[in-house]
C-alpha positions in Angstrom: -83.3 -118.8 13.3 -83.1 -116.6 10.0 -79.8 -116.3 8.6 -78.6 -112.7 8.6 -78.4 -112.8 4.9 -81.9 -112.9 4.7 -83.2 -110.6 7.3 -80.5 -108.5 5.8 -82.5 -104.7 4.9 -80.3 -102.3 6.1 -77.5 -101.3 8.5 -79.9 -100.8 11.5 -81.2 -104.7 11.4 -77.1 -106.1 11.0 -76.3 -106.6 14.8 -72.9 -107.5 16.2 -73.9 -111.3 16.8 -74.7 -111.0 12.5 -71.0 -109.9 11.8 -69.5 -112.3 14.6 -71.3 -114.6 12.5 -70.0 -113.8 9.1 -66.1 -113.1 10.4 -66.0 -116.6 12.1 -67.2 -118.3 8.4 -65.5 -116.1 6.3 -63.5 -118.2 3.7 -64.4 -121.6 5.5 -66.6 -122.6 2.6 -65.4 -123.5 -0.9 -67.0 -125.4 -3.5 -65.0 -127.8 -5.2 -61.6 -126.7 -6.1 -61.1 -125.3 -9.7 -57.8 -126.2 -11.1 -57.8 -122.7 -13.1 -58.6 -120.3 -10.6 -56.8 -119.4 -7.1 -59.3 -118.6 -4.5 -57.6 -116.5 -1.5 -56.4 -118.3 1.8 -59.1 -117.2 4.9 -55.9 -114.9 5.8 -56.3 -112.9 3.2 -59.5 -112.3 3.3 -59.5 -111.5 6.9 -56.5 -109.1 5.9 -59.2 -107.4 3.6 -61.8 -106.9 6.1 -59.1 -105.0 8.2 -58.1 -102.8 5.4 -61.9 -102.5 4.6 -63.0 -101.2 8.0 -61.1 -98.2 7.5 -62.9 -97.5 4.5 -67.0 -98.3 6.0 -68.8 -95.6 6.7 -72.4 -96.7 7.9 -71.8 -99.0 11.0 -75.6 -98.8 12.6 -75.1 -100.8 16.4 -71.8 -102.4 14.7 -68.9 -101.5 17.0 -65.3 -100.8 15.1 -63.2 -101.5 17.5 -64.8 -104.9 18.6 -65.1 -106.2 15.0 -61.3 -105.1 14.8 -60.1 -107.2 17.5 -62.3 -109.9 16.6 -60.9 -110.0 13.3 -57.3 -109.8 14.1 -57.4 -112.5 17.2 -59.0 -114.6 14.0 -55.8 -113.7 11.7 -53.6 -114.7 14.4 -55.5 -118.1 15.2 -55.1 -118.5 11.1 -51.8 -117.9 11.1 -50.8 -120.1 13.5 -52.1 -122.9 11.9 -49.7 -125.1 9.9 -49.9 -124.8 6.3 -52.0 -127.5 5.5 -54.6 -126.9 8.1 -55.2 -123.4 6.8 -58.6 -122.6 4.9 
C-alpha cells in the first residue's frame, strides 16, 4: 500500500480512509526529545485541526462533519488518559 503522503496530488486523490489515517497518527511520533524545544501534546494538535476545519476550503470526497467527530471522539480518548500516558 502507498502511503497517502506519496500518492498525495491533489484534494480529489485524499480520501476519507487517507485523513482517518493521518488524525489517528497525528502527534504519535517524535524523534528524540530535545531539551530546548517543547513540542505540543497530541491534544493540542488535535485542538488545532478542530480550529483548522473551520478555516479549509477545498474538501474534495472529505466529509466535515465525519472528520469533526472523528477528531473530537480522539481529543476526548486523549484526554482521558493520565498524564503520563499522554503523547
Amino acid at each position: 500500500m502507498t502511503s497517502p503522503a506519496t500518492r498525495f496530488s491533489g484534494y480529489q486523490n485524499w480520501t476519507m480512509q487517507d485523513e482517518r489515517i493521518f488524525l489517528s497518527g497525528l502527534g504519535t511520533w517524535r524523534p528524540q526529545p530535545n531539551p530546548v524545544e517543547i513540542r505540543p501534546s497530541r491534544a493540542e494538535l488535535l485542538e488545532g485541526y478542530l480550529s483548522g476545519l473551520d478555516k479549509r476550503s477545498a474538501w474534495g470526497e472529505l466529509d466535515p462533519e465525519v472528520l469533526r467527530r472523528l477528531a473530537e471522539s480522539e481529543l476526548a480518548k486523549e484526554m482521558t488518559l493520565p498524564d503520563d500516558q499522554q503523547s
